[in-house]
C-alpha positions, -999 to +999 in steps of 0.1 A: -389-153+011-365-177+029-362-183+066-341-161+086-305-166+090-292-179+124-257-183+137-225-168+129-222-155+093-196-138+073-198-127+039-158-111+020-139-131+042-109-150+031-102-186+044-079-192+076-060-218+084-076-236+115-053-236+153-084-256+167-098-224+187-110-210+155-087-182+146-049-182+127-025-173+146-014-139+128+012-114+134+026-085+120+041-075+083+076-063+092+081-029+082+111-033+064+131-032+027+112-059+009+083-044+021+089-009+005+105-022-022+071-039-031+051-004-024+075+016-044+073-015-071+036-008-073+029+027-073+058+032-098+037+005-125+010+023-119+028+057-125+046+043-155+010+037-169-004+071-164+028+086-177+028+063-209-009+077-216+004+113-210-011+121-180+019+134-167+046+165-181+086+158-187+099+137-215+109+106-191+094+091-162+127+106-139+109+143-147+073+130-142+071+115-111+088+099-079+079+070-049+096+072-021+093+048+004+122+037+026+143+044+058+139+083+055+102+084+049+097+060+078+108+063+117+120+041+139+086+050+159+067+043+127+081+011+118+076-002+156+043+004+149+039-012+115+031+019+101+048+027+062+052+063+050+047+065+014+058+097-009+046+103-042+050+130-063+039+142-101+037+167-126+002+169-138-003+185-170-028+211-154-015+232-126+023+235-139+037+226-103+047+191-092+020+177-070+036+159-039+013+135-014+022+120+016+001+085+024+006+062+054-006+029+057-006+003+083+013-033+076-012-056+072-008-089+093+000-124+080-011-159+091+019-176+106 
């Protein structure tokens, strides 16, 4: 058994860039059109995947699903608070209704 660990350690962490006190400066993701872009980019690969293996009903991807991220899904209030509104919605083969889910997620910050 090894000696015991002393100090400051972290384990998962991802290098930062060094201001000389220790810690990037960071601030916020803006809450904005690239930004949903990229989300609805995502989750509509991801969609497109599940819907080419026929986990999904309708004979085109228009019928069996939809991401909807943007202006509408998101406030003013939300987006001053970095927060994104997220709406996806699918037909799943089993029940027969469309299946609609509402996720928020907070912007993550960047190192400036």
């Amino acid at each position: 058994m090894g000696r015991p660990l002393r100090g400051r350690h972290e384990q998962g962490g991802r290098p930062q860039a060094d201001d000389g006190g220790g810690r990037a400066p960071r601030r916020r993701r803006p809450v904005d059109e690239p930004l949903w872009a990229q989300i609805r980019l995502n989750i509509g690969a991801f969609l497109q995947g599940l819907f080419r293996q026929g986990a999904f009903q309708g004979r085109t991807p228009r019928e069996a699903y939809f991401v909807k991220c943007d202006r509408e899904t998101t406030t003013q209030a939300d987006i001053n608070l970095g927060i994104v509104n997220i709406l996806v919605g699918f037909a799943p083969l089993k029940p027969a209704e469309f299946v609609i889910i509402k996720i928020q997620q907070i912007a993550g910050e960047i190192a400036t």
